[in-house]
FIKOLKE-152862 format. One line per 4 residues: their letters; for each residue x, y, z of C-alpha. Coordinates in steps of 0.02 Angstrom, whole numbers, plus 50000, padded with zeros to 5 digits. Example, Ala and Ser with C-alpha at 12.3 -4.5 7.8 and 13.67 -1.06 7.14 Angstrom:
as) 50615/49775/50390; 50684/49947/50357
***
This chain:
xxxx) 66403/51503/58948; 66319/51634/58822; 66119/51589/58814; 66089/51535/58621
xxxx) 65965/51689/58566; 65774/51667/58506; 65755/51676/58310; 65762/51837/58228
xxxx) 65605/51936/58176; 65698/52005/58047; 65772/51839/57983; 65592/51765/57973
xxxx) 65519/51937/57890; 65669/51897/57764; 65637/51737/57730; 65450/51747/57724
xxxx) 65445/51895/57576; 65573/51808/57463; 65461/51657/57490; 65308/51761/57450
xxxx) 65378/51825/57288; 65455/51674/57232; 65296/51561/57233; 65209/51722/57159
xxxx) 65324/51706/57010; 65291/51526/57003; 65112/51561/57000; 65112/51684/56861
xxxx) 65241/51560/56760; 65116/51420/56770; 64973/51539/56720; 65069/51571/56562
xxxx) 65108/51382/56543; 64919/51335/56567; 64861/51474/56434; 64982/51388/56313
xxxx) 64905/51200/56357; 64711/51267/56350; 64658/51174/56208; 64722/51019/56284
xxxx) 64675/50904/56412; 64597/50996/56571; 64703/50860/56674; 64862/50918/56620
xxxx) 64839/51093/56679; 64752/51024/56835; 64921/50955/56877; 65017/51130/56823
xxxx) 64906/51229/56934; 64930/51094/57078; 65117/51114/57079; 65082/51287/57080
xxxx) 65010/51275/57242; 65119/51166/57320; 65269/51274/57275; 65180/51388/57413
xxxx) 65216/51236/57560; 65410/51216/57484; 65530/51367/57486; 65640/51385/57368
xxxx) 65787/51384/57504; 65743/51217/57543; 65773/51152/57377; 65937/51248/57368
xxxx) 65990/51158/57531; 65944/50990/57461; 66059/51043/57301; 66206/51096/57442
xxxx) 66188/50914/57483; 66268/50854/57339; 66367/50986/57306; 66561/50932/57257
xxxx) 66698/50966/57384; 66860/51027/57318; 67027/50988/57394; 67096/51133/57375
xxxx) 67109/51329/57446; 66965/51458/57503; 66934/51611/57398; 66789/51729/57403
xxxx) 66622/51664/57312; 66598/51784/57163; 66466/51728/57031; 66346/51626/57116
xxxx) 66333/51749/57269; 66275/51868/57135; 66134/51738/57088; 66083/51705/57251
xxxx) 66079/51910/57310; 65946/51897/57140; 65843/51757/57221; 65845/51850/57397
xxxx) 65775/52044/57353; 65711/52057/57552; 65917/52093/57569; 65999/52088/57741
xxxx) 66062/52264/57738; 65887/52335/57719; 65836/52226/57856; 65989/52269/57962
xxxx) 65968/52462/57949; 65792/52440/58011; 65876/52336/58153; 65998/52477/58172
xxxx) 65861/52605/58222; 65858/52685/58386; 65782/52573/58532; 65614/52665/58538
xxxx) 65586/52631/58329; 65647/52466/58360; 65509/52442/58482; 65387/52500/58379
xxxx) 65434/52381/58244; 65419/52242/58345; 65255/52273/58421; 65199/52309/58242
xxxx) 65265/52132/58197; 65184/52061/58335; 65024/52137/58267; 65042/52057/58127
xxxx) 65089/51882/58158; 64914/51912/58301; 64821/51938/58113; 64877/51800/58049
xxxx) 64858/51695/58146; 64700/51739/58207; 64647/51736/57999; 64700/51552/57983
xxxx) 64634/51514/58139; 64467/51571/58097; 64464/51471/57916; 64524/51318/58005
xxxx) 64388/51327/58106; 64256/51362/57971; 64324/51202/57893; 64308/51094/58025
xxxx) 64141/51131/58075; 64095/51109/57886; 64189/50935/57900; 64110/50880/58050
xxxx) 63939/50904/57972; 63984/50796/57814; 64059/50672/57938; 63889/50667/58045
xxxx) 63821/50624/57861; 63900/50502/57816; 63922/50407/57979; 63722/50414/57988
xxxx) 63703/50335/57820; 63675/50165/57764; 63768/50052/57668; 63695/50005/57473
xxxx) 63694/49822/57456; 63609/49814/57299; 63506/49912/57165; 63538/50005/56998
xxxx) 63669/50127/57091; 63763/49975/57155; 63755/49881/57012; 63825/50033/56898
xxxx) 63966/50079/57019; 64039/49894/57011; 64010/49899/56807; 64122/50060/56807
xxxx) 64235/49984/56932; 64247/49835/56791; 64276/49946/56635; 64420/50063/56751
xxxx) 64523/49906/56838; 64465/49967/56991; 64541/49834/57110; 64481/49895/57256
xxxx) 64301/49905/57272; 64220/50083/57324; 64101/50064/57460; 63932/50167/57416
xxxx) 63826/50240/57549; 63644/50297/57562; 63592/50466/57642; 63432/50558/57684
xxxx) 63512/50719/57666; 63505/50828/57524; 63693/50848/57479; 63736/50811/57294
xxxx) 63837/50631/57247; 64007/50672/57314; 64170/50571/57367; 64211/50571/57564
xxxx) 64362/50525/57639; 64560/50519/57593; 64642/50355/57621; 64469/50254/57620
xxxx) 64365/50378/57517; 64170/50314/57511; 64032/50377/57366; 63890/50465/57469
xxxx) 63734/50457/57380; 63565/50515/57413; 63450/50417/57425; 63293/50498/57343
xxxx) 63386/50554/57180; 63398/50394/57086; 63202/50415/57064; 63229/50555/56948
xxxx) 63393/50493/56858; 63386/50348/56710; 63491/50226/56708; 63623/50292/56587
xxxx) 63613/50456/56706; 63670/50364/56838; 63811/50286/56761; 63869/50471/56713
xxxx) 63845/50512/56895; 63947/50375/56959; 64072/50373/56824; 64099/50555/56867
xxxx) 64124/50519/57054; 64253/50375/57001; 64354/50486/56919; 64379/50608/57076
xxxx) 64437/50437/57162; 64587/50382/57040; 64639/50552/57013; 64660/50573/57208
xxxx) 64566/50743/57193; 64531/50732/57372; 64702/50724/57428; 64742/50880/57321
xxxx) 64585/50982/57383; 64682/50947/57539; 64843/51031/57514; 64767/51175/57418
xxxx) 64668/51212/57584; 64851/51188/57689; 64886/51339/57582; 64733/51464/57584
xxxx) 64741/51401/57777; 64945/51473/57794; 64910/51611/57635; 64730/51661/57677
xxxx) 64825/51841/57643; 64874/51818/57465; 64721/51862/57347; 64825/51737/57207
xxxx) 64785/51580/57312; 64599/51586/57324; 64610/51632/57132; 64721/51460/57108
xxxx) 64581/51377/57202; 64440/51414/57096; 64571/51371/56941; 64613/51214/57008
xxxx) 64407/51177/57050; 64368/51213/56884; 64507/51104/56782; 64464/50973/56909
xxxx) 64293/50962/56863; 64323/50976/56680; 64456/50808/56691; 64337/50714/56762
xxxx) 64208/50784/56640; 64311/50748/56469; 64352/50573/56543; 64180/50541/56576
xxxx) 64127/50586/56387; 64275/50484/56324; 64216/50326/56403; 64064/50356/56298
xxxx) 63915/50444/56395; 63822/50547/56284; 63848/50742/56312; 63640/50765/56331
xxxx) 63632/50630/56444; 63781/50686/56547; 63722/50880/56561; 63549/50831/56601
xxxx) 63608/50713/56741; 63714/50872/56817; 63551/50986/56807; 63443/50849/56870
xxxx) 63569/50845/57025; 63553/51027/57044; 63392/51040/57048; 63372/50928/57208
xxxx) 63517/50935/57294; 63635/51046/57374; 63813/51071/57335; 63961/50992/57448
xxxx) 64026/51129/57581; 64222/51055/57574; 64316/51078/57400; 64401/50900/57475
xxxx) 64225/50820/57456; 64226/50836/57275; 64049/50821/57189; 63965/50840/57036
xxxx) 63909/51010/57036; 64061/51116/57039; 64140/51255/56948; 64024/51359/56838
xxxx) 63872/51282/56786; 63827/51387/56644; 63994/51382/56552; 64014/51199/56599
xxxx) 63853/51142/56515; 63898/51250/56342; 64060/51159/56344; 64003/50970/56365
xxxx) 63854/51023/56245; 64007/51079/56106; 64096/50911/56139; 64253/50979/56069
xxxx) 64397/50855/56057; 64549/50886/56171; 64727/50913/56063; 64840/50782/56125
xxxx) 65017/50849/56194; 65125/50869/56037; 65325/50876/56036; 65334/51046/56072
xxxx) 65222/51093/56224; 65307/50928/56281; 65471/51013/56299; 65372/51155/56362
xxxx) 65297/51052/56519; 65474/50979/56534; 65597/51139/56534; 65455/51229/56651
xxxx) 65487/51085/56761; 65670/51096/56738; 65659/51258/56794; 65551/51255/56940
xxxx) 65648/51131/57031; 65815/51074/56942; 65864/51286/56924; 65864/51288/57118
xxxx) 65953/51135/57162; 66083/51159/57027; 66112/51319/57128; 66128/51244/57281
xxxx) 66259/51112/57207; 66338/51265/57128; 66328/51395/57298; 66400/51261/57420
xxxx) 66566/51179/57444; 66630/51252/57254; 66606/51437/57309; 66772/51532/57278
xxxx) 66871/51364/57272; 67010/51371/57130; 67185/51279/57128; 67321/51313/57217
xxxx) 67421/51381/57082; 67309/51482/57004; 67313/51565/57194; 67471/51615/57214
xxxx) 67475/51688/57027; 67624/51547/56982; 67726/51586/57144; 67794/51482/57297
xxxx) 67904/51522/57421; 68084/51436/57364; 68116/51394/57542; 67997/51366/57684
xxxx) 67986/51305/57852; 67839/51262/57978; 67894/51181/58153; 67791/51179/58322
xxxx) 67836/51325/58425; 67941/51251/58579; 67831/51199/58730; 67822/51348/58899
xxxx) 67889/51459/58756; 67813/51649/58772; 67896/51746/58636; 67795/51803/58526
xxxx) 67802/51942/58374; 67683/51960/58265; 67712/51951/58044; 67840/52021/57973
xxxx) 67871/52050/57790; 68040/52120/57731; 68088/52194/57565; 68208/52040/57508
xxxx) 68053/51922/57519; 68051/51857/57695; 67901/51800/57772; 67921/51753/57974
xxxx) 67776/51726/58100; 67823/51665/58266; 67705/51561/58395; 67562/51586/58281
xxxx) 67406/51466/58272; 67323/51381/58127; 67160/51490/58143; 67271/51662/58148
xxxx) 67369/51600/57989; 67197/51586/57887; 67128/51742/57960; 67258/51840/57881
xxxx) 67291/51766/57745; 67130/51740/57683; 67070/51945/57757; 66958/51857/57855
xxxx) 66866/51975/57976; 66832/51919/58164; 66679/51912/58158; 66697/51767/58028
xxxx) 66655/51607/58114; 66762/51450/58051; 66675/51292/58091; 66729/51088/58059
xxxx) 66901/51132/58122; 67000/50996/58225; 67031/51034/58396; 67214/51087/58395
xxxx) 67165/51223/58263; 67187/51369/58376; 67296/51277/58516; 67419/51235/58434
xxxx) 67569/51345/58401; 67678/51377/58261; 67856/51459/58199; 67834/51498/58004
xxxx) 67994/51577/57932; 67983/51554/57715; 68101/51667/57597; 68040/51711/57396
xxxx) 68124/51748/57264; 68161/51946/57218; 68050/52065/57285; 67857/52032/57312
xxxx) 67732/52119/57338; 67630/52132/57493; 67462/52037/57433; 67579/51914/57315
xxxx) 67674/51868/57498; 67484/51843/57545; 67457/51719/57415; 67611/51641/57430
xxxx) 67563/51631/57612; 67399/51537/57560; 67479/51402/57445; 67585/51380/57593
xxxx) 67439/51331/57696; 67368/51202/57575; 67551/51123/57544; 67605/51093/57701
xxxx) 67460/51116/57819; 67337/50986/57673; 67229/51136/57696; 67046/51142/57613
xxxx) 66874/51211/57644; 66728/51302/57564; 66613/51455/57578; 66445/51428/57655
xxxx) 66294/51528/57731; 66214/51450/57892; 66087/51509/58030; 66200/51547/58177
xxxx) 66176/51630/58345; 66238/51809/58325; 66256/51956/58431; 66179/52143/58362
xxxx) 66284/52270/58438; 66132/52408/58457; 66111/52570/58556; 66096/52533/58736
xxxx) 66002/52686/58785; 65816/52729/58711; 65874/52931/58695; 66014/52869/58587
xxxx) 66148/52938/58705; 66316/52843/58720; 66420/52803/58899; 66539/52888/59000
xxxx) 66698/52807/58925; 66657/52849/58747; 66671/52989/58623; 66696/53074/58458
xxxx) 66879/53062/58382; 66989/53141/58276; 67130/53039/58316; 67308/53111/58267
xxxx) 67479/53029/58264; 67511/53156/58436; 67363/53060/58501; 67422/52923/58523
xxxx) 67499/52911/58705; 67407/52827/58879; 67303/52915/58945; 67348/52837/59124
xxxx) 67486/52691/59148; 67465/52572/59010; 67418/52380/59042; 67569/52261/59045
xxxx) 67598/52099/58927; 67621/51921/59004; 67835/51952/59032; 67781/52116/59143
xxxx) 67823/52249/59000; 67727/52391/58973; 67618/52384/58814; 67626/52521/58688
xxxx) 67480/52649/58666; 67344/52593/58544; 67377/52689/58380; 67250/52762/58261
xxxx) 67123/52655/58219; 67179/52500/58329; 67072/52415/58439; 67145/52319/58594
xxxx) 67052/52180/58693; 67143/52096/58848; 67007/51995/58911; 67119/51920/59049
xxxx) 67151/52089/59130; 66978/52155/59092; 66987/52297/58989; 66952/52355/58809
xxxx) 67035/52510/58715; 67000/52571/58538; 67066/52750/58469; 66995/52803/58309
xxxx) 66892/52645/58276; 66735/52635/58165; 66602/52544/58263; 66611/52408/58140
xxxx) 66788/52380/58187; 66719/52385/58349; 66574/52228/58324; 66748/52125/58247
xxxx) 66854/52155/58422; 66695/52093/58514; 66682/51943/58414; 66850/51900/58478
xxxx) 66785/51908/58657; 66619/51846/58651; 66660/51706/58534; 66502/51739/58414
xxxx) 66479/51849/58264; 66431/52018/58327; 66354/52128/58197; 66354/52301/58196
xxxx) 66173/52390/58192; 66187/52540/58298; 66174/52673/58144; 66322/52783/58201
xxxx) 66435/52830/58069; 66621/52920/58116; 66763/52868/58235; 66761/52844/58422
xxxx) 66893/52810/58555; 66851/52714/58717; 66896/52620/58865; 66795/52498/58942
xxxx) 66852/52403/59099; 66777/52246/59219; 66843/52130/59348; 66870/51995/59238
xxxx) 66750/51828/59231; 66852/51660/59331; 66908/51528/59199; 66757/51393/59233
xxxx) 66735/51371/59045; 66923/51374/58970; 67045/51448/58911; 66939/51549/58762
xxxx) 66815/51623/58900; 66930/51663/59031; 66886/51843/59054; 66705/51854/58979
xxxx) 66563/51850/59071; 66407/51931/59114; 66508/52063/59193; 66599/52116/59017
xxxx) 66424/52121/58934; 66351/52246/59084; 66507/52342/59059; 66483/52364/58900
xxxx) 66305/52445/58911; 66357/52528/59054; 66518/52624/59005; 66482/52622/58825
xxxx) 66299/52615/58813; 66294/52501/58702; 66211/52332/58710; 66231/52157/58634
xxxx) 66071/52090/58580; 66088/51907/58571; 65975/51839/58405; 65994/51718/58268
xxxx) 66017/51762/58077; 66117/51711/57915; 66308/51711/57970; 66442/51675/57822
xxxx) 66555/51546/57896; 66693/51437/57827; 66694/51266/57840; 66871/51176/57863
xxxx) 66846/51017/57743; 67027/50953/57805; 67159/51011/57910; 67340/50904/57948
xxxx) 67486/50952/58091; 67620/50982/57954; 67759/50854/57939; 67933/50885/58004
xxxx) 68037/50998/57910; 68140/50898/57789; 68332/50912/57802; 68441/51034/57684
***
């Protein structure tokens, strides 16, 4: 068995900056939504700036994932995606390549990189350690607070909180707590929030001051202000980096207090007798520590005063920054999920006619290959239209027809998908051309093998085929080549097929892997072609990220592994992966990252050939 690799650095660098930028963008596009909506209610742009900052806690992958939930399945044949992989290389500008061809670096850079990583992540975590910890020490001192105060049982405050509690249909009664301390009026707690008062400031305040006070506090309750303070501190916890959140924090403090300020003026306190209760508050207490233990004091005093003083009126919502609020919603979280329906099971899919151009093959025929039988050639295309493919599995049949490279995993096949062998012999009309044979070959599949599937991008365990050696050099059984048709001849006696028979030399730019005798040839082979051989033999997507460019031949040879895992292992084995960073100096770096797969929807045994 292969170990499953640890997550990739670069996959989470990837995913992490396209996060970053995206809820950046959403940021910026609810600034210019809440600069449209200023001379309207403070609580609608309360709530714009709040989904603002929970876009930070939800990436927009996740919402394209929920949208590849529902995405529609088509029964029909597997072509490349084309538009909506263009949309979603826009959404993603942290690319792969970029990130491979860092990966691809020489072992001693890659090094470096990663200890520089681990720097960072040692930052930041140490950053949002350090504010967590500020927090909670500032919690546990309003906690001491209000566990040491005492419970109001009657009085003016009393009285006024259950009046307001009246007017508001408050069915739930708040409980309201006495303190000693000097910390202003403020609302403690999240699922059982309390009113802590102090105890010494009602002898300053009138009664109607009070009920402004209380009234104010009552609002932070229904509008669950301290449940929001909450998230918003998840964020500058996880973001402490990102200058943009603390500035959303002081936005969202600011519309928060001004909600609860306009709805205490609408329920009819008088503007004097609500700004002189705030100063009055300031003047002998102290301001809450936590933004979730929302107060009366917040935001900026000066500014707030002028603007409760001024009384202006709030403009109600009219049609049009309605459908404003609504398309900016739309597009927030509909635009990604309609992607995700879009960039799931429909990528590429199209009929089966409009595959093959219009043509069939006018005769075909698909039968099991005869049991114990070992003859085997491979396709064969002749110039009067015939197509023949003898003892030929399911799997190999899609490979080819679809140009699918090796490294390509298919996944949600049945088991008898690469068993199972087939003769396929099919004759067209006239004289098509090679990639028309191709489709023909594909409409084929979906006929008589009910084939369908769809495009998909999942988080896989890969191998990166890197440089094994921190000086860069290569092994003993590699080297330069300019291969030439006179090249190609053994260079010692050539390995022999399952009958006994000699096998021909490997021509110019093949690649030949016989996993059962242990060896591994390539002449003239790109080192890309090389990562898709070693797909075949590993059994994983192997990905190529050594940086060399040109042509290579080598050999590569190890006592091959015993079959305790099947027939698709036999021959691999720790032994071929030492080899291979032995004689090649090159190693295969097990990780995890974004793998393009193809998921088999439905696959039938084709029915008997029907009589002629």
């Amino acid at each position: 068995m292969i170990p499953a690799p640890p997550l990739s650095l670069w996959a989470l660098i990837e995913l992490a900056g396209n996060h970053l930028w995206q809820s950046t963008l959403f940021l910026a596009v609810a600034g210019a939504v809440t600069l449209a909506l200023r001379n309207n209610r403070a609580q609608v742009r309360s709530w714009v700036w709040l989904a603002a900052s929970v876009k930070f806690l939800i990436p927009f992958a996740a919402l394209v994932a929920i949208g590849r939930e529902f995405g529609w399945r088509p029964s029909s044949t597997i072509l490349q995606p084309d538009i909506t992989v263009v949309i979603d290389t826009m959404s993603q500008p942290f690319s792969r390549p970029e990130l491979r061809s860092a990966a691809a670096a020489p072992a001693t850079s890659r090094l470096v990189a990663t200890a520089l990583l681990a720097i960072l992540g040692a930052v930041w975590f140490c950053g949002g350690a350090v504010i967590l910890l500020t927090w909670w020490v500032r919690w546990r001192r309003v906690a001491a607070t209000v566990r040491a105060a005492q419970p109001v049982n009657s009085g003016r405050e009393l009285d006024a909180l259950r009046r307001l509690e009246r007017i508001r249909g408050v069915r739930r009664p708040l409980r309201l707590l006495s303190s000693d301390t000097s910390l202003e009026p403020g609302v403690f707690g999240i699922l059982n929030p309390v009113v802590l008062w102090p105890r010494r400031l009602a002898e300053h305040l009138s009664d109607g001051q009070i009920d402004a006070l209380l009234a104010h506090e009552l609002c932070h309750v229904r509008r669950r202000d301290n449940l929001a303070a909450l998230v918003h501190m998840m964020v500058e916890a996880v973001f402490w980096f990102h200058p943009l959140v603390w500035w959303l924090g002081a936005r969202l403090l600011d519309e928060r207090e001004r909600a609860c300020d306009e709805e205490v003026l609408r329920l009819g306190t008088e503007p004097q007798v609500y700004a002189e209760s705030i100063l009055k508050t300031c003047r002998f207490c102290l301001e809450s520590p936590l933004a979730c233990v929302p107060g009366i004091t917040g935001s900026h005093l000066n500014i707030r005063i002028e603007r409760l003083m001024s009384n202006r009126a709030s403009q109600p919502l009219n049609i049009w920054r309605r459908l404003l609020l609504a398309s900016a919603a739309a597009v927030a979280i509909a635009a990604p999920i309609a992607l995700g329906v879009l960039n799931a099971p429909r990528l590429g899919a199209q009929s089966r006619a409009g595959d093959a151009g219009g043509l069939v093959f006018a005769v075909a025929s698909v039968k099991p290959t005869s049991a114990g039988a070992l003859e085997f050639y491979p396709v064969a295309m002749d110039p009067d239209g015939r197509f023949a493919w003898k003892n030929v599995t399911l799997g190999r049949l899609i490979r080819s027809a679809y140009r699918m490279p090796p490294s390509r995993p298919m996944v949600g096949a049945p088991s008898w998908f690469n068993s199972d062998r087939f003769d396929v012999e099919a004759r067209a009309e006239g004289n098509p051309a090679e990639d028309q044979t191709w489709s023909m070959v594909r409409s084929l599949l979906a006929d008589r093998f009910k084939l369908s599937g769809h495009d998909e991008t999942r988080e896989l365990p890969v191998y990166a085929l890197v440089l094994a050696r921190s000086d860069g050099t290569l092994g003993p059984r590699i080297r330069s080549s300019a291969c030439l048709a006179k090249d190609n001849i053994s260079l010692g006696p050539g390995p022999i097929d399952p009958r006994g028979q000699p096998l021909p030399p490997v021509p110019c730019g093949g690649v030949r892997t016989m996993p059962r005798k242990g060896t591994l040839e390539a002449r003239f082979a790109t080192m890309a072609k090389l990562a898709d051989a070693l797909s075949l033999l590993v059994r994983r997507p192997v990905q190529d990220r050594t940086g060399l460019t040109g042509t290579f031949d080598l050999e590569a040879e190890w006592t091959p592994a015993p079959d305790s895992s099947g027939p698709p292992a036999f021959g691999v084995g720790p032994a071929m992966i030492a080899t291979i960073e032995q004689q090649l100096g090159l190693r295969l770096d097990p990780q995890t990252g974004p793998v393009d797969v193809l998921v088999i929807d439905h696959a039938e045994r084709p029915a008997p050939d029907k009589p002629r």
